[in-house]
N, C-alpha and C positions, 0 to 999 in steps of 0.2 A: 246513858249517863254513867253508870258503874262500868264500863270498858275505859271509858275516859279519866275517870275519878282511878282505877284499879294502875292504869299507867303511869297516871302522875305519881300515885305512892312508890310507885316501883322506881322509879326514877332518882327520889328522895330516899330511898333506903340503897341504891345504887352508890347514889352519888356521897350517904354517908359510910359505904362500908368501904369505899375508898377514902375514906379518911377526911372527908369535906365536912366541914361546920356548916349543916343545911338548915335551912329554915321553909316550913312549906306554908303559905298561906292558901289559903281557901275561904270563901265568902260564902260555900254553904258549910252550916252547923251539921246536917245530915254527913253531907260525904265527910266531914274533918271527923266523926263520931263510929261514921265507918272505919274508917282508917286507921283510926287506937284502934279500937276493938280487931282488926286484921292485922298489925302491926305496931303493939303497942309499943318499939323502941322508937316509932317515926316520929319527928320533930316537926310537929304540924298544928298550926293554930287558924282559929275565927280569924279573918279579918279581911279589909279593905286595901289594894296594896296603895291606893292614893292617899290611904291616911292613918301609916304605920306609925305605932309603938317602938319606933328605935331614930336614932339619933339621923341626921345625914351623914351619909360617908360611910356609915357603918358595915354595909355591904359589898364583897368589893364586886359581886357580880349579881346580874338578873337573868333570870329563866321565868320568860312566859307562855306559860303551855296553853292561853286561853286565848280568843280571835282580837282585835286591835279595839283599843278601850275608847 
């Protein structure tokens, strides 16, 4: 699980030091708690992504790094 969880941060701290407005979601509380605590500039929250906290449209893209929901 931490090989998995350690990539996706890496990915979202990639993808923000190239200048992208990321947003990480994660459905465990464990690895999102990991994650500050490793990286505490990563832009990463709790949640569900079929039942987000942001409007429609708001994102203009999706990365899913977990198996087909």
């Amino acid at each position: 699980m931490w090989s998995t969880a350690k990539r996706r941060a890496f990915l979202i701290l990639a993808l923000q030091s190239h200048g992208y407005d990321v947003v990480g979601v994660e459905f465990s509380d464990e690895t999102v708690q990991w994650a500050r605590q490793t990286a505490p500039d990563l832009n990463i929250t709790v949640g569900d992504i079929l039942n987000l906290d942001y409007p429609d449209g708001y994102f203009d893209a999706y990365i899913s790094l977990a198996g087909p929901i």
